[in-house]
N, C-alpha and C positions, 0 to 999 in steps of 0.2 A: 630493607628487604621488602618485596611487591609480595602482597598475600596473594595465595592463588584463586582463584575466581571460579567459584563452583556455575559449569554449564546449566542450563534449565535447558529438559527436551521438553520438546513439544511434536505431540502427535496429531496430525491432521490429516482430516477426512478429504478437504480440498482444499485451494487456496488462490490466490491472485495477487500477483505486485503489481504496486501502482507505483511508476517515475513521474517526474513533471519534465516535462519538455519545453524549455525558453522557447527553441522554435522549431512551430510546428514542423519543417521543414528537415529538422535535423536528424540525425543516428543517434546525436548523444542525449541521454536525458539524466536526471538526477533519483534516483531509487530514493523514495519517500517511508513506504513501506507494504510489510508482508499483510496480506490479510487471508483468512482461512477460519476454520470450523468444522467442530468433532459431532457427530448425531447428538440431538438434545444437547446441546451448551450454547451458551453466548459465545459471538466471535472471539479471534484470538487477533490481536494487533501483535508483530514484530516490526517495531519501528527503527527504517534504519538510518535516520536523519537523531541529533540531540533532542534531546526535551523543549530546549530553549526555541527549537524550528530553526529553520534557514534565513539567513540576512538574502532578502530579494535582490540587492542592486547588483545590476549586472547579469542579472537572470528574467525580471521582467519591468515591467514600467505598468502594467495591468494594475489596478489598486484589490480585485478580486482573486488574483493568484497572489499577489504580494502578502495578502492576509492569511493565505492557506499556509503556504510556505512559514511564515512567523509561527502558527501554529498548528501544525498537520494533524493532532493528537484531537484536539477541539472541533476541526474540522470532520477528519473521517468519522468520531466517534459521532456526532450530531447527524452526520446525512445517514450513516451506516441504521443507527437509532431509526430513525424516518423511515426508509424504505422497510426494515423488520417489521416495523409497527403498522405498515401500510398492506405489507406482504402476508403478517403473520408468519415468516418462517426466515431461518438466518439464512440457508442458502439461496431462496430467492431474494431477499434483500439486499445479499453480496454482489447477484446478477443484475440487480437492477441497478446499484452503487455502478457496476464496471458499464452496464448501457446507458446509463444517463451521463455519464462523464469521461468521455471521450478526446477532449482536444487538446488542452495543453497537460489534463490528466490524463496521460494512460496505461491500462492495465494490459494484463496478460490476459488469455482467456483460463477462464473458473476450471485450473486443472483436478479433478478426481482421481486421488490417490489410489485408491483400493488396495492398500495395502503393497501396490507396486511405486513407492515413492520417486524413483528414477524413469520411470517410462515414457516420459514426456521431459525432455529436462531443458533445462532454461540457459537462454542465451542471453548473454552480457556483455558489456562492455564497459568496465569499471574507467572513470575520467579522476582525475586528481580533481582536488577542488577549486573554485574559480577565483 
């Protein structure tokens, strides 16, 4: 018997998903993960990749996304870190994480909740895995 698996909410103020996109060219991308932030807190990661990261082959031959991908958790948390620290503030850290990383990362734009969580809502295209 599968124990049930208690949900964790999570409230955000705003947020942005990053996919990685093999090619740039493409519709389809790989949803890495959620990133957002409540007034006064550290970010929040929803990671929607394993712990373990992504096996690159077949997705890139870049030796600098190949590393993301193996470890997205190391990754976002080090640049996320960076730009806070350079910004002093999470939400501009977050904007500056989505404008500096652009090409074969990308994000949504930094949607602001206000407490209307659906008024902007996200378009997807979920792929089986490769």
């Amino acid at each position: 018997m599968q124990q049930a698996i208690e949900p964790t909410e999570i409230s955000l103020d705003a947020y942005t998903m990053c996919s990685f996109l093999p090619d740039l060219n493409s519709a389809r991308a790989l949803p890495l993960a959620l990133i957002g932030y409540r007034q006064s807190e550290d970010p929040w990661f929803v990671w929607l990749v394993p712990k373990g990261g992504v096996d690159p082959a077949g997705l890139t031959v870049d030796p600098y996304y190949a590393k993301v991908l193996r470890d997205p958790q190391a990754y976002f948390k080090k640049k996320l870190a960076k730009y806070v620290g350079e910004t002093g503030s999470v939400k501009r850290g977050i904007e500056m994480l989505i404008d500096c990383h652009q090409n074969h990362l990308a994000f949504t734009a930094l949607t602001e909740l206000r407490e209307q969580p659906f008024r902007h809502p996200l378009q997807v295209e979920l792929v089986g895995a490769f």
